[in-house]
N, C-alpha and C positions, 0 to 999 in steps of 0.2 A: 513743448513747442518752443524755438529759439523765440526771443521778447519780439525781433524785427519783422518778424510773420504773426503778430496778434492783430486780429482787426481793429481798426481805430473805432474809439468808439464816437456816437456822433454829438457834437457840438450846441449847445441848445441855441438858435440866432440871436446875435446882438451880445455874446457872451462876452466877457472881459479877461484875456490870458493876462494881464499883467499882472505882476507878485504881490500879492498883498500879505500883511504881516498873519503870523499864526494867532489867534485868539489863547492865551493862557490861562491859567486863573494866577490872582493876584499875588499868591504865595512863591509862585514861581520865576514871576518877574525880576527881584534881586538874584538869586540865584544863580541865573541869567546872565544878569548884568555881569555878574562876579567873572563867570568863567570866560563871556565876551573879553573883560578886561585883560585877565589872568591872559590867556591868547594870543590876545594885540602888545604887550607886554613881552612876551616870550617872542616875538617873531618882529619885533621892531629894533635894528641895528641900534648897536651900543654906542657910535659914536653918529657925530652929526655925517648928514649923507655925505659923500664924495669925501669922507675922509679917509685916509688910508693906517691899520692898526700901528700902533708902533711894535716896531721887529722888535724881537727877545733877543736881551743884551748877551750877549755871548762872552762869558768870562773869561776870563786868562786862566791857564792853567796852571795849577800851581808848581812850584819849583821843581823840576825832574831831577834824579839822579846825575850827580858832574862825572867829567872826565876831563883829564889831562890832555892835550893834543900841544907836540912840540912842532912850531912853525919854524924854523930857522931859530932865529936866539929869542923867538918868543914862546912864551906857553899861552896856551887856550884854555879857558875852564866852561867847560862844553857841557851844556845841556843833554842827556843821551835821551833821545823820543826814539824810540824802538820798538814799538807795539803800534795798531792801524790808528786808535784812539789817542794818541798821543802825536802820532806824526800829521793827523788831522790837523790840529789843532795847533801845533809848531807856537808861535810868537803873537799869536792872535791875541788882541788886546792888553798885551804889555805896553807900556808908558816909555820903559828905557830898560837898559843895560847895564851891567857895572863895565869896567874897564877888562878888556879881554875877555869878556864871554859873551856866547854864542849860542845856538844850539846844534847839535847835530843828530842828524836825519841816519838810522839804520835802516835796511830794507833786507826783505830775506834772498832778494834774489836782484840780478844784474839786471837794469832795465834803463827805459829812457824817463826816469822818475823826474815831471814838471813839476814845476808851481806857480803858486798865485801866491797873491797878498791881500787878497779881501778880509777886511777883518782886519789886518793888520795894522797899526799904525805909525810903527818906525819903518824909516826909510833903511832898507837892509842889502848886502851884497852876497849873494851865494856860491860855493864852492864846491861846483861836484868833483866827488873824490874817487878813484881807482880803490880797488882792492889792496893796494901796495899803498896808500896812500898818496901817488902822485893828484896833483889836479890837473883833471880835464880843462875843464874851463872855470871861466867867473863872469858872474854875471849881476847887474846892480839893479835893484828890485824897488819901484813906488810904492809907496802907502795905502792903501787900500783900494788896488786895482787886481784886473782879472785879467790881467796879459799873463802869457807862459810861459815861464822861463824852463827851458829845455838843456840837460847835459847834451855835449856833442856825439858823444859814445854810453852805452850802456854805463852804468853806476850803481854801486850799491851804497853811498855814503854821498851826503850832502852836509855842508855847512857854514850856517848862515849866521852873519856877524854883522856888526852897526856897518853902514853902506861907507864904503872907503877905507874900509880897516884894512883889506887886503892890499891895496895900492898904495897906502901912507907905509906899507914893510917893502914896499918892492915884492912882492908875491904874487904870483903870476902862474898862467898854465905852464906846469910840467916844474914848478914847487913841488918836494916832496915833502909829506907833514910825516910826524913820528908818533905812533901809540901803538907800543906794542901788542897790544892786549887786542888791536882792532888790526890793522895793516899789518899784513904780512909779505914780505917780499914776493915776487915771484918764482915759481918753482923754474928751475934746470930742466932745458930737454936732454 
């Protein structure tokens, strides 16, 4: 029989439903107590209420693999993040730069590849790159915001350098960078 179709059974008059404690014997009472405690314990927030955890510091990554990249009469000593774990993670909580390095962003395929700067805390400029190594565009990036910065055409190469580096050379969209090893001209119809 379902419990909800048992007949009630009846009530003696004057009876008292309020809960009253279970009578134990006295050996049982610590016992009790302990696992009461152990419980309240386990289910009571670690920090005081309305506090919020502190986030897990998110590290810098350590030194990636360089490359060469000829800017006009400058050379770039470029970080390569080439893999999804590494391009994640780009500049994220480095402190600073040396002088002309960067990182640069490989992707395996042509796309409208954004970013952010959460996490990040140099102010930085990035340069999406063409296949041939021309640049699309440049675009100058805040400190640990979540605005997007977007190429204007598909890209497979990005690279980000301390914010102004690109404008203190006069380099601009439709600068062509030099690595041959990356940029390859474009093919002949």
């Amino acid at each position: 029989m379902h419990a909800s179709m048992r007949p009630a059974l009846p009530r003696p008059p004057g009876a008292d439903l309020s809960l009253r404690p279970i009578a134990r014997p006295a050996s049982a009472r610590p016992a009790a107590a302990a696992l009461l405690l152990a419980t309240l314990l386990a289910l009571a927030p670690a920090a005081p209420l309305g506090a919020q955890p502190a986030p897990a510091r998110v590290e810098p990554q350590p030194t990636l693999p360089k490359i060469e990249i000829q800017a006009g009469l400058h050379v770039i000593r470029a970080e390569v993040a080439d893999a999804v774990d590494t391009r994640m993670r780009g500049l994220m909580m480095r402190e600073k730069l040396g002088p002309n390095e960067g990182m640069l962003f490989v992707f395996d395929q042509r796309a409208g590849h954004c970013f952010w700067m959460k996490n990040t805390l140099l102010p930085l400029s990035i340069a999406f790159v063409d296949d041939d190594g021309t640049i699309a565009n440049i675009e100058d990036m805040k400190p640990q915001t979540e605005d997007s910065h977007c190429p204007l055409r598909p890209i497979r190469y990005a690279l980000e350098m301390e914010q102004g580096w690109f404008a203190r050379r006069g380099l601009k969209a439709g600068t062509k960078l030099t690595q041959p090893k990356l940029f390859k001209a474009p093919a002949k119809n």
